[in-house]
N, C-alpha and C positions, 0 to 999 in steps of 0.2 A: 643504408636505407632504414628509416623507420619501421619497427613492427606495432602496425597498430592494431592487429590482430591481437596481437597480448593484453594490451588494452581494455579491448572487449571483452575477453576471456575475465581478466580481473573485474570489469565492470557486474559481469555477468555473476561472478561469484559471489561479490557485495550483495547484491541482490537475493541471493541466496541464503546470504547471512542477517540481512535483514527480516527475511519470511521465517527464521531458524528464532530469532529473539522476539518475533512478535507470535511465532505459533506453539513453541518448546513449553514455556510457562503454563501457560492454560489447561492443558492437558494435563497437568498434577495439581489443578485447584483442588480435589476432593483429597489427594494425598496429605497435600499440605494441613488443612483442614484437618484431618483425621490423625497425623502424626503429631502436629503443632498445636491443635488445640485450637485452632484461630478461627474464630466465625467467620460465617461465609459472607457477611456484611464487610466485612475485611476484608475478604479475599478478594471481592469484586474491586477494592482499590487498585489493585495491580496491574490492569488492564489501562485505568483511566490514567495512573501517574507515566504507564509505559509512555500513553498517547500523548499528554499532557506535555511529558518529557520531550518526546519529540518535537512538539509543538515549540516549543524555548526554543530549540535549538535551532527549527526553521527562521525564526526570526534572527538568533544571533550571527547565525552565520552567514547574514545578508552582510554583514559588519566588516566582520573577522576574516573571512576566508581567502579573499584575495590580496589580505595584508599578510597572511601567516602564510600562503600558498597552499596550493591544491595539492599536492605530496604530501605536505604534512598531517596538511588535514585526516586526506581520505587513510592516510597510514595509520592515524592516531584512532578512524571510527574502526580499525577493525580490532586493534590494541584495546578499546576501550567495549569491543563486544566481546571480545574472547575471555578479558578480565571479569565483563559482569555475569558471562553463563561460569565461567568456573567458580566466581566468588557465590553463586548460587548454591554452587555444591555444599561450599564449606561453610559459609557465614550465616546463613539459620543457626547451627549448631555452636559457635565460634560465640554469638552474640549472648548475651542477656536475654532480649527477646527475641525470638527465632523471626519475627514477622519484619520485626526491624533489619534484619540481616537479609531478607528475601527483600525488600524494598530496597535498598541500598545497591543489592547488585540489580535489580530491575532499572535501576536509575543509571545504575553504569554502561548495562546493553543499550540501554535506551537511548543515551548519549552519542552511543556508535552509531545506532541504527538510524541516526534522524540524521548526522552527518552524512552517511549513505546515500539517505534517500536524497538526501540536496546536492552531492558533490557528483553523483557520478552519471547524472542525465544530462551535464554541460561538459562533463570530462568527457560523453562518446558525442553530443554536439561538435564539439572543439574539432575531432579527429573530421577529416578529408575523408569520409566515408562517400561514396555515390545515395540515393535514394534514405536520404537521412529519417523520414518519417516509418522508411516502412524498419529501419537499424533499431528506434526506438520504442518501437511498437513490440518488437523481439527482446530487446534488452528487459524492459519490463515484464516479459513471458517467463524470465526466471524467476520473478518473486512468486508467482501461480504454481510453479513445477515445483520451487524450493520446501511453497506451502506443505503442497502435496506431500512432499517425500518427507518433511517433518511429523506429518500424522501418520503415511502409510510405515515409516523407520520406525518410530516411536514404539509403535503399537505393535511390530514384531518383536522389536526389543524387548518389551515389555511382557509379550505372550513367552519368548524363550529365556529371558532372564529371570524375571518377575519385575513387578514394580518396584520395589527395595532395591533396585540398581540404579534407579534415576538419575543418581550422582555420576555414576560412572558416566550414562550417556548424556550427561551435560561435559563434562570432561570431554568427551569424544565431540560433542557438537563442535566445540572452540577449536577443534582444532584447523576447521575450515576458514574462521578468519584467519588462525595463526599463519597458515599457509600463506594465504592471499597478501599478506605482510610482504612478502617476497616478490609479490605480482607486480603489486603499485610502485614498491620503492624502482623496479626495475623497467617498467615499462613507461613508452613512451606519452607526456601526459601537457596536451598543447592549454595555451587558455582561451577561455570563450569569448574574447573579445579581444580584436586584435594589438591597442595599445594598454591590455589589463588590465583600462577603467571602466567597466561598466557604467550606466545611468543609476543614477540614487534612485532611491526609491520614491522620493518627492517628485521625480520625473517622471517616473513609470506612473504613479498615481493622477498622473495630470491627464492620462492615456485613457480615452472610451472603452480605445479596445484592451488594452490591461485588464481596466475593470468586468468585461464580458468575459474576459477568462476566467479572472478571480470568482466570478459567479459561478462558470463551467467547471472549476476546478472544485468548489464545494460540492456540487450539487454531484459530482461524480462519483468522489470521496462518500459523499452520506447514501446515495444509489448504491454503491458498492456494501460497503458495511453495512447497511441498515438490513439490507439483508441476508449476506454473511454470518455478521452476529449471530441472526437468529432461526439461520436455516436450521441448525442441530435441535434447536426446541419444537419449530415444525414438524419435523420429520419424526419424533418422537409422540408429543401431543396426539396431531392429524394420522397421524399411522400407524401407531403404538409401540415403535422400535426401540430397543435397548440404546443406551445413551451410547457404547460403542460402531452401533451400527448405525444411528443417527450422526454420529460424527461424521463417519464414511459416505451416508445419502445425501448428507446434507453440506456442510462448508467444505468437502474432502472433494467432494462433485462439484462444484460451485466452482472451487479454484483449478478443478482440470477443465471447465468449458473456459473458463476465465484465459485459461493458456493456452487453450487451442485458439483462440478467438485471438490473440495477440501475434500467434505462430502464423495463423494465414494471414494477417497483413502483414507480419513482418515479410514472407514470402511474396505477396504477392501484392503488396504495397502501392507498390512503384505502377503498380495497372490500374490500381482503382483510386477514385475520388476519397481523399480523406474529410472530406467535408460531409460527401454525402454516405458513406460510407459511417458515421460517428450518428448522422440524423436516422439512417436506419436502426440503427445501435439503441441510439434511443425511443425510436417507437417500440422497440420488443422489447425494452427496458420496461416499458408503460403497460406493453401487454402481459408481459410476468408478473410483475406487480399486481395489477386487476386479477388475473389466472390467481396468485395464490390467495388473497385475499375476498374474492368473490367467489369462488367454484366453491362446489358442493362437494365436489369427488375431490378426497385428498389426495390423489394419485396425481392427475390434472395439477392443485396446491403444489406437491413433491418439484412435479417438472417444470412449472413458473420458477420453484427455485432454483433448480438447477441450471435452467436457460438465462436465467439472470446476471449468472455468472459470463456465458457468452456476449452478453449484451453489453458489459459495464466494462472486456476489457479494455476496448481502446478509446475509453473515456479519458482516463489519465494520461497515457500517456500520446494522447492525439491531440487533446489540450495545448498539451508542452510544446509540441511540435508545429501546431499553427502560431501560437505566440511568441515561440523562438523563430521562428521563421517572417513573420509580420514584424518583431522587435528586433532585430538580432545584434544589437547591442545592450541588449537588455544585462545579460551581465550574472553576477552571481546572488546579486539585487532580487530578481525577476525568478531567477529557480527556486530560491528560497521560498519567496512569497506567495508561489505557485505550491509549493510543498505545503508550507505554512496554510494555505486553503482546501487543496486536499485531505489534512488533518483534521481540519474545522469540521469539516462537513462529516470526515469521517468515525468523530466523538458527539459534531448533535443530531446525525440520525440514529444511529441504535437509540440514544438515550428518548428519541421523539417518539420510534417507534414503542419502546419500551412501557414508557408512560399513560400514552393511550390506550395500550392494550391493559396496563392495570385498572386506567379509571373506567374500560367498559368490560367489569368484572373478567379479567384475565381473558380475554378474547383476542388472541395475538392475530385474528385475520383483519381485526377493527385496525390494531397496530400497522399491519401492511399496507390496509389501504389507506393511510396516514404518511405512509413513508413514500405512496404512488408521486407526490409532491414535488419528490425530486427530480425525478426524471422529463416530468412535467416541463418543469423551468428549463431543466435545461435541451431538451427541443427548442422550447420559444428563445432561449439565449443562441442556439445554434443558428436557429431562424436571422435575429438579429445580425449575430455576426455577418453570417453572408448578405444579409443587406448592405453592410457597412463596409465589405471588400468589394461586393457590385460597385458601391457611390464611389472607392476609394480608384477602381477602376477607369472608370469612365473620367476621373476627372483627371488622370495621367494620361488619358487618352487625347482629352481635349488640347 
């Protein structure tokens, strides 16, 4: 008999290891900066190439993946994260220019992490799980807890080490994919589509309802981050908190209601409407937004961001699971492309938010309520959808 328990278990730790390579780096921008010499104009690249990176990959592996196989792949994203946080350690130092050697290995996590995020939401699809929406809704609750334990580890590390050990605890992050090497090659790992050919992606694009995801999938991606990004300068700004305790108030909070909010559906899934359950999601998405960007009392600001987090988490991966489920031959075509729009949305909301609030002389609540937009859309694209399962309804019924 199959254990597809282990499955999940590895699925779960990928996850893990994707929140470890997109949250590890950031936290030593001032380090680097300050040891390396490298302006902070630069440093901000390394967030965008992570994104960016990932972005290739969601598209490439719409190609590749089911030609090269789901083993090898998802073996190769944790091979290829463990390489890019350890060659972090060493290859600033190693290189000519140390900024060069930090981008290089951020290129190589990044390459894992974006395999990650597309292989292993159709690897726990594939498995004979019962109440599939609410499994995914929970699988996804580890990249929120992984968040977490990346800043709350970090920052112990850091308080009983010093920072000057950094390296060490990049060493020690990898070792989580190295493990998980062990997980995938061993466990059992079915495909999402029963004779392994997916729909091209020419097909799925010929799909209304594709495209309504593709739209909910942005708009989740930029709800999510837009805020995210910028809960740490919030909380600082509006409150006046040190940039360690603005971490903590701000995206550290954010990503634990983010996992609680995925924990109870995962739990509790299987009883409620995901439908309507994703549209409540998004009206208190619309109310946090308005709350931080409207209020007076930055206390009220603080806890829109933080609720924000509750509201955006089962955006993504409630998405997936009405489209895998309306498509379900969609394929590794359809993950991809789903990923590949979560990233979109997730690289032009901070930069929308961002921008605004420069051009209305650094006013980052002008920037939030710029970023209300997202959320916006995607209520009226939820709306839609269920129009277009009602008509799709009725006329099976006829």
């Amino acid at each position: 008999m199959k254990n597809y328990k282990k499955t999940l278990i590895a699925c779960y730790l990928g996850f893990i290891t994707q929140a470890i390579a997109a949250n590890f780096a950031p936290l030593l921008f001032l380090k680097f900066h300050n040891d390396y010499n490298i302006p902070l104009g630069k440093i901000a690249l390394i967030s965008s190439v992570f994104f960016f990176t990932q972005l290739i990959v969601d598209v490439l592996c719409a190609n590749f993946a089911d030609r090269i196989g789901y083993r090898k792949c998802v073996i190769a994203s944790e091979l290829s994260s463990a390489a890019g946080l350890i060659g972090l350690a060493f290859l600033p130092d190693l290189m000519p220019d140390p900024f060069l050697g930090i981008m290089i290995s951020v290129v190589i996590y990044a390459i894992g992490s974006g395999l990650i995020e597309v292989l292993c939401s159709p690897i726990v699809e594939a498995c004979p799980f019962e109440h599939k929406e609410a499994t995914m809704s929970l699988l996804h609750s580890f990249y929120c807890w992984g968040s977490v334990g990346v800043i709350l580890i970090s920052t112990v590390f850091f308080a009983a080490f010093g920072i000057q050990s950094w390296k060490w605890l990049a060493c020690i992050w990898a070792i989580v994919p190295l493990y998980n090497v062990y997980n995938f090659a061993t466990c059992p790992i079915e495909r999402p589509t029963s004779d392994g050919e997916g729909l091209k992606i020419s097909e799925l694009l010929k799909m209304p309802l594709f495209w309504i995801s593709i739209v909910l999938m942005i708009c989740a991606g930029a709800s999510e981050l837009s805020m995210s990004q910028w809960a740490s300068a919030y909380a600082e700004s509006a409150l006046g908190l040190s940039k360690a305790a603005g971490d903590l108030a701000g995206p550290c909070m954010f990503a634990v209601t983010m996992g609680i909010s995925r924990v109870i559906f995962g739990k509790y899934g299987d009883r409620l409407d995901l439908s309507k359950f994703m549209l409540g999601s998004g009206a208190l998405c619309l109310v946090c937004y308005i709350a931080a960007s409207l209020s007076d009392n930055p206390l009220i600001g603080l806890i829109g961001c933080i609720m924000c987090g509750f509201s955006v988490g089962i955006m993504w991966p409630g998405t997936i699971s009405i489209c895998s489920k309306s498509i379900p031959m969609g394929g590794t075509a359809m993950f991809a492309l789903l990923a590949m729009s979560g990233d979109l949305g997730g690289s032009f909301g901070p930069s929308l938010v961002g921008a605004i609030t420069q051009s209305s002389g650094d006013n980052l609540q002008r920037g939030m309520l710029a970023g209300s937009v997202f959320p916006l859309v995607l209520i009226i694209s939820l709306l839609v959808l269920k129009g277009m399962q009602r008509k799709n309804k009725k006329s099976t019924n006829i």
